[in-house]
N, C-alpha and C positions, 0 to 999 in steps of 0.2 A: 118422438122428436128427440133427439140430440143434442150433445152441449154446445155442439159449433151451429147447432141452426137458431140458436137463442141468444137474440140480442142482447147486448149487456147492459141496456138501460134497463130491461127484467129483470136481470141480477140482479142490480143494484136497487129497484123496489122489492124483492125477495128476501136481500138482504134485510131491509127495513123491518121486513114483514117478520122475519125469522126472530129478530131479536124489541120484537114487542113495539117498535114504532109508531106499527101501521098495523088495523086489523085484515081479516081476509077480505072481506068486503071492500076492505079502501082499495087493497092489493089489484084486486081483481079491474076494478074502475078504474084505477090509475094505469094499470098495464094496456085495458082496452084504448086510453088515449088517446094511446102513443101512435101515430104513423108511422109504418113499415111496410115495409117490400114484402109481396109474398104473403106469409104465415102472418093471421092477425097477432094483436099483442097480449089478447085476450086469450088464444091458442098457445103462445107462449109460455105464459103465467101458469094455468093449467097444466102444462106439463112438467112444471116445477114442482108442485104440491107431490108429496109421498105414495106412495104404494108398497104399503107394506107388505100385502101377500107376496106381491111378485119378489120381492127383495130377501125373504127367506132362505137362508144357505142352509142352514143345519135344522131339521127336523124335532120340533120338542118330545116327537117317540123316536131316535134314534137312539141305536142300541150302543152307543160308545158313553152314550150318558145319564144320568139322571137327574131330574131337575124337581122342582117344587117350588112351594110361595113357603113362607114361614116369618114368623114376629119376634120379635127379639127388643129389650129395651131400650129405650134414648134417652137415657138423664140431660136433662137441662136442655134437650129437643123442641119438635113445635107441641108434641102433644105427650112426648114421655117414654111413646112406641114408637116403632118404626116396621114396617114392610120389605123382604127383600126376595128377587127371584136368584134361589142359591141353585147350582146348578154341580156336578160334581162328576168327576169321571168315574166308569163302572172298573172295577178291579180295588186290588188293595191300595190307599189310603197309609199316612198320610202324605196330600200334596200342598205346593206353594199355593198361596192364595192371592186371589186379584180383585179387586173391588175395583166394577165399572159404576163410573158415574155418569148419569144422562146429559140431556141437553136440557133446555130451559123449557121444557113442556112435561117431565113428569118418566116415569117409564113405559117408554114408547115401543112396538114393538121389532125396530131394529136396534134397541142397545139389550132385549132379550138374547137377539139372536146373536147379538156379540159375546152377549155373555155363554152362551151355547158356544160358541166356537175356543172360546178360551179352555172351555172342559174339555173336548175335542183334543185340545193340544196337552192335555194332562194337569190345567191348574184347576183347580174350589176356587169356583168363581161368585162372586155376589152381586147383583145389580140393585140398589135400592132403591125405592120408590118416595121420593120427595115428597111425592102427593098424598100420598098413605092417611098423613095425620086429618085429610081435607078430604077423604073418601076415593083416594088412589088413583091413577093414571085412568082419565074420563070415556078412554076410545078414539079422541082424536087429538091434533095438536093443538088446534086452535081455541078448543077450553083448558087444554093442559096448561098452554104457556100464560092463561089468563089468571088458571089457578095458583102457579107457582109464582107469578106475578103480585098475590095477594097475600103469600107467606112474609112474614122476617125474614130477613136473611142471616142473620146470629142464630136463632135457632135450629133452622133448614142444615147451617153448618156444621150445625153439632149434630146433627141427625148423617148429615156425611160423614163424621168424625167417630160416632158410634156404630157405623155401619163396617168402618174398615179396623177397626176394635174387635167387633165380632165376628168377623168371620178371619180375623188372625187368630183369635181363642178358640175358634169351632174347634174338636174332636176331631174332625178331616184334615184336618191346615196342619202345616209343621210348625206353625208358627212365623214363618216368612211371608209377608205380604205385599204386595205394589198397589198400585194405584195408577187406572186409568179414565182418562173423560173427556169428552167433546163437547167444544163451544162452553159453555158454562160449566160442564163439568173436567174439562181439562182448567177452567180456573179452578175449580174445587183441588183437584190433583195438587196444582201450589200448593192452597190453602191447606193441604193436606200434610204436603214435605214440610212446610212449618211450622204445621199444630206437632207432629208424630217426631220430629227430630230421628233418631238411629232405629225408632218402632216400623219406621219404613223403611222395605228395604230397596225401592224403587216407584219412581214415578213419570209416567207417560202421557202427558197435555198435548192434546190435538190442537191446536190455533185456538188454546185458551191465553184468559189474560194473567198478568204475571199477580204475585202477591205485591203487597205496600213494599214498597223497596228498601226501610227498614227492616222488615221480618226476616230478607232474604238471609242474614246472618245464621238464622234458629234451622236452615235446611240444612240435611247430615245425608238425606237419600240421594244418590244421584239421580239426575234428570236425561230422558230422552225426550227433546222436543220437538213434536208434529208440525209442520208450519206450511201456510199454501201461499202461495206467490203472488196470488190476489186475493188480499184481505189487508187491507188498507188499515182497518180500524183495530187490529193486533198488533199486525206488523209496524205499524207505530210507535207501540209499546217495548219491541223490542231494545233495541240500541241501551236505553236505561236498565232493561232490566237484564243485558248481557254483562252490561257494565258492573252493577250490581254483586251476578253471579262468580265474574272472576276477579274481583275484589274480596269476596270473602272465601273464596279457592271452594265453591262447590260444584262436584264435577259436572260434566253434561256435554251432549253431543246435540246440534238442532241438524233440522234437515228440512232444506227447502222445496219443496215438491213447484217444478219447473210448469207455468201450464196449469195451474189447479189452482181452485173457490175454495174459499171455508165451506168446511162440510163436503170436501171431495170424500172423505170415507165412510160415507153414508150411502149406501149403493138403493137406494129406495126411491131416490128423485136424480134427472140429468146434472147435477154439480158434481155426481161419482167420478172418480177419475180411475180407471180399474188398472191400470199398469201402476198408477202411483200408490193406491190404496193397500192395492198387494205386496208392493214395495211396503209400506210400511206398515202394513201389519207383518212380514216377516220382520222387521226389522224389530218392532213391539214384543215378536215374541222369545225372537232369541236375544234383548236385553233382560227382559226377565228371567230367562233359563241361567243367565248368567249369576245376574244378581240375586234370584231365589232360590240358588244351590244349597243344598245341605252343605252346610260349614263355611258358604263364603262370607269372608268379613267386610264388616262395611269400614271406609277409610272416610277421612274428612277431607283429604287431599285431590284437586282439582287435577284428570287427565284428560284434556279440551280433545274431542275428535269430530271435529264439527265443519262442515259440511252446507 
């Protein structure tokens, strides 16, 4: 099924469902219903739910890369340690480094394969697993999003924050790092440009939400931001926190993707939007090639190219 053959009162229960509202069960019952034409509501719903085999781009034995699990400390974390799937391109080392952060279910396996594609392009990629300290990403989303539901969030965020620490000090990294994540972890991405100040050297939030508008002062990284044309409950968020950004001159380029859900760049369930996704994963990858150059300087000063 299709993104145009799904009505958008299943969106908008998907949405619910996506960000912890509504569980799968309520999802499923409330989609059935709905009266429609055609395709039940319950056929709908269901083909919103993920599949992550079929969604798999880059192969975890492909020969351009090498990947692993590996543990690394989290001071003032949920448990101390943390879990991350490091991933790294095959030849000589070292390269810029990018710290994916997931969605709100844990490490799931389409921000693996994201993070597979990033080594592909030449960066030490780290994906970390939130879940880790609560016995790691469960298999599905629907206990993911229950268990990362059940964390702090002060801590969980210092477990982001030691995550894109570590794998800027890895042995592979030049030292140059970004930061990328979707839905909750393109908030982290913020939270991240504020905690790290000039320690990042770039950050890319998919239709995450902004940081306290306060904080927005303590970013030094520039921002690419991911944004979908429907998604009501970010896009709200904007206007303040643009206002925000060029008030305290920190640079950043957003990009409206014309046509596209939260979570078009998720190509696992029909919200993918694959002309725009491709759009902005090129676009993703060559603002980090820019900004994780050997020798490029970071500036404090705002040059808006926005979009």
């Amino acid at each position: 099924m299709t993104s145009q053959e799904i009505d958008q009162q299943i969106y908008d229960l998907y949405d619910e469902y996506c960000h912890g509202k509504i569980n799968r069960r309520e999802f499923l019952r409330r989609a059935s219903s709905i009266p429609l034409l055609g395709a039940s509501g319950l056929a709908m719903a269901q083909a919103l739910l993920p599949r992550y085999a079929e969604a798999q781009t880059i192969s975890f034995t492909d020969e351009r890369i090498k990947a692993r699990y590996l543990e690394y400390p989290s001071p003032e974390g949920t448990s101390g340690e943390m879990r991350g799937y490091l991933v790294e391109p095959t030849g000589e080392g070292p390269f810029p480094a990018v710290v994916v952060i997931h969605e709100n279910r844990g490490l799931n396996p389409y921000i693996e394969d994201v993070a597979r594609r990033f080594a592909v392009e030449g960066f030490l990629a780290l994906a970390p697993d939130g879940l880790f300290p609560v016995g790691g990403y469960p298999g599905n989303d629907d206990d993911g999003r229950a268990l990362q539901r059940s964390l702090e969030q002060g801590p969980l965020r210092r477990d982001m924050l030691n995550s894109a620490r570590f794998v800027q000090s890895h042995p592979s990294s030049t030292g140059k790092v970004g930061a990328v994540g979707f839905c909750w972890g393109g908030g982290i991405t913020n939270f991240l440009a504020v905690e790290m100040g000039f320690d990042l050297s770039a950050g890319v939030p998919f239709y995450g939400a902004p940081p306290e508008l306060e904080d927005v002062a303590r970013i030094k990284a520039p921002l690419l931001i991911q944004s979908a044309e429907d998604d009501p409950r970010i896009n709200a968020l904007w206007p303040d926190f643009e206002a925000a950004l060029m008030a305290h001159q920190v640079r950043y380029e957003r990009h409206l993707y014309p046509g596209t859900r939260h979570g078009f760049h998720n190509n696992s369930t029909p919200r993918h939007d694959e002309a725009a996704a491709q759009l902005a994963w090129e676009r993703t990858v060559a603002f980090f090639r820019i900004h994780l150059a050997p020798g490029h300087m970071q500036t404090s000063k705002r040059t808006p190219n926005i979009t």
